[in-house]
C-alpha positions, 0 to 999 in steps of 0.5 A: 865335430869329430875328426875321425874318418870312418874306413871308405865304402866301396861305391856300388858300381856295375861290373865290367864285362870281362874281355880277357881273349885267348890268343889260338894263331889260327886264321879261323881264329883271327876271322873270328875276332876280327868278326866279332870286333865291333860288338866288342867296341859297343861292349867295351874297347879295353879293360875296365879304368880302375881308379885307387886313391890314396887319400888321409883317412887316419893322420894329422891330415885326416881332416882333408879326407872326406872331401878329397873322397867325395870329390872322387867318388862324386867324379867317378859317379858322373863318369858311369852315368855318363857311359862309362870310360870305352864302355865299361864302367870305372872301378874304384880301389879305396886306400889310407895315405897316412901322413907323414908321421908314418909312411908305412901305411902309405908304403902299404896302400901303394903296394895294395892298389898296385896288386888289386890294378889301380890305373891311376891313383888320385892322391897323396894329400901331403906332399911329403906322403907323394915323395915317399910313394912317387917312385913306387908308382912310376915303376909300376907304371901307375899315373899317380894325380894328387888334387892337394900335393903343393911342395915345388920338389915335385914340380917336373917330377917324371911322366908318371906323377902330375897334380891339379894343386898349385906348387907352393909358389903360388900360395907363398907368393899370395900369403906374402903379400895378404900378410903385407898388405894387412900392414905387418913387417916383422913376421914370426913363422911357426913351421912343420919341417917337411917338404910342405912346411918348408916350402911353403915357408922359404915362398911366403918368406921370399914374397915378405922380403920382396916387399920389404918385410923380415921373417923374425923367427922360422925363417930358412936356414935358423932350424927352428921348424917343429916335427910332424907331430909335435905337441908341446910347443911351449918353447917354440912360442916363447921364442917366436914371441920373444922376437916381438912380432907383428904377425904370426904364420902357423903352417901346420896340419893337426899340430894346430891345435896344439901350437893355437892352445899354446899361443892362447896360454902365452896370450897372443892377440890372433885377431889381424895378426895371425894366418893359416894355410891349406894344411890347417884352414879347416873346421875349429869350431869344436876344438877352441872357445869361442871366439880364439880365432876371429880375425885369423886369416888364410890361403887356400888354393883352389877356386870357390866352389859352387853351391850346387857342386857342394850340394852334390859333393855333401849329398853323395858322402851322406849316401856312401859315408854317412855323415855331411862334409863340414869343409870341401879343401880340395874336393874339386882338385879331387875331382878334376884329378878322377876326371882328368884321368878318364878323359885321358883314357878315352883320348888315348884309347886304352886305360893302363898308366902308360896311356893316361899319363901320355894323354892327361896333358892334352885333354887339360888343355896343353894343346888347345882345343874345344872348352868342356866342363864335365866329363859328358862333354869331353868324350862327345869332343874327343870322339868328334875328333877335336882336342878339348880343354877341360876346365872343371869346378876347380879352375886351374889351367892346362898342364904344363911341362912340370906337369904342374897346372898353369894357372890357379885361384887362390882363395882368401878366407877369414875365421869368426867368433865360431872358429869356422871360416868363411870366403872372403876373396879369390886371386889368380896366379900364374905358374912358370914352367 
């Protein structure tokens, strides 16, 4: 299995009609567009919506990358057969996050897409990838949605940023009690210090000790987190392990590899004892022998996903990228993200970042209104003068005030002997705010 991500295409897409008018002041000037302004509804009621991503195409989470962009990709192709957003079809600017290791390529991405006039982006995959970004968005008035970002310190964020990812609240509180209900009471964490890692670490923490558990190694405030990137984790294992646990946490990204080869060297038993999150459940079948994983749980937010929307989702990154997807984490929070925006748009009549950000909540559903589950059916209601629902393939609820999602899935999966998982349960949580 490779984990290189060849560069993004760009989607073949038609090009939007130009609407730029010179403003002359005259009355017959006036009587001239004012003759002309119904044919320019029919042609197109306001710039083309252009979508930027900016989505791990290099990095330790490069692995979330395919799907995130056939998620997107996949939202913008229905978008445009279904009419486009106010006429014209939407345009898409494709950009690398990076990830935490180096934000400079994040840094660039987010000057990029501002330049070339990205409305909304849909990204960042890592939560400490958005922070660094975030407030380069915000000031230029760009709605920035990530379908993956977890960490509670972008809860309530400002005006300008909102996910379709669940905060870490929920996941930890899931990933609690799935390690106590498997019967263990002395949990040793192997955690990432970044915003993802910790947070996610201090939730599930609290979840264990609610139920009478204790976290024996990586707990919050004993700084024994390892960096972004790290690869030797000899000491860190001898000391998790010295603690004689009876269940093991690994929240990391690509450093996985690294931390499960150490925990193989000095003979832990994964099988009922160990758990992965979001940010390294993925493909490992190339990656370890036979059999490492079996028994390894973990959490992932976000509802199954249907077999005909995974059908779609491998069938157009094959066309655009060449290659079937080998895992779909956050396709469908990539999806509804592109979605979400459109509808936006369309509810608020126009498709800078100003008007999506002041309309993204409604069309989730924050005020009620009719249920739609694809963009087709969201502008036949909006134009019909209704407030809409839209529920898409990932099954959060409406946006609340922290412009979190209200409600989400979270899904349970265990590994077998070829290192690859498979769904196993899905539960339901509910998000203050």
């Amino acid at each position: 299995m490779t984990r290189r991500m060849t560069a993004a295409k760009g989607l073949a897409l038609a090009a939007a009609l130009s609407l730029g008018l010179t403003a002359c002041g005259s009355d017959d000037s006036a009587d001239e567009a004012a003759d002309t302004s119904e044919e320019s509804m029919d042609e197109g009621s306001a710039d083309p919506l252009t979508i930027g991503t900016i989505l791990p195409v290099t990095g330790t989470l490069s692995f979330l990358g395919p799907p995130e962009i056939a998620g997107v990709g996949l939202a913008i192709q229905d978008i445009n057969e279904a009419g486009g957003v106010l006429g014209n079809d939407v345009e898409v600017e494709w950009g690398d996050s990076g990830d935490n290791t180096d934000l400079t390529v994040a840094n660039s991405t987010a000057t990029d897409l501002i330049s070339k006039g990205a409305d909304a982006v849909i990204g960042a995959a890592s939560s400490s990838v958005s922070l660094g970004v975030v407030d380069v968005f915000a000031e230029a008035q760009v709605m920035q949605i990530s379908p993956a970002n977890t960490a509670a310190d972008l809860s309530g964020y400002g005006d300008f940023y909102t996910r379709t990812a669940p905060p870490d609240t929920v996941q930890g509180a899931a990933l609690g009690s799935l390690i106590l209900d498997g019967g263990h009471q002395d949990v040793a964490m192997i955690v990432l210090n970044d915003a993802y890692g910790t947070g996610l670490r201090d939730h599930t923490q609290s979840a264990i000790e609610a139920g009478g558990g204790t976290v024996v190694y990586g707990a919050n405030g004993a700084g024994e987190e390892f960096p972004p990137g790290e690869t030797n984790f000899g000491s860190q294992v001898s000391a998790a392990l010295g603690t004689d646990p009876d269940a093991l946490v690994v929240i990391a990204f690509e450093e996985t590899v690294a931390a499960v080869n150490e925990l193989v060297a000095q003979g832990w038993d994964f099988d009922g004892t160990t758990y992965f999150t979001d940010g390294n459940l993925s493909d490992w079948s190339g990656d370890f022998d036979e059999g490492t994983l079996a028994g390894v749980q973990g959490t992932l937010p976000g509802a199954q996903a249907e077999d005909d929307f995974k059908e779609r989702l491998n069938t157009w990154h094959e066309e655009n990228e060449g290659a079937p997807l080998d895992g779909y984490s956050y396709a469908a929070e990539s999806y509804d993200a592109t979605i979400l925006a459109a509808l936006a748009a369309v509810r608020g009549e126009g498709t800078d970042g100003v008007t999506i950000s002041e309309n993204i909540a409604a069309v989730s559903g924050a005020e009620g209104g009719t249920e739609v589950t694809t963009f087709a059916e969201g502008v036949e209601a909006l134009e019909a003068g209704e407030e809409i629902d839209y529920t898409g393939p990932s099954g959060t609820g409406p946006l609340n005030e922290d412009n979190d999602p209200s409600s989400a899935f979270i899904g349970i999966y265990e590994y077998g002997d070829d290192n690859t998982y498979t769904y196993v349960r899905q539960i339901e949580g509910q998000i203050g705010g």
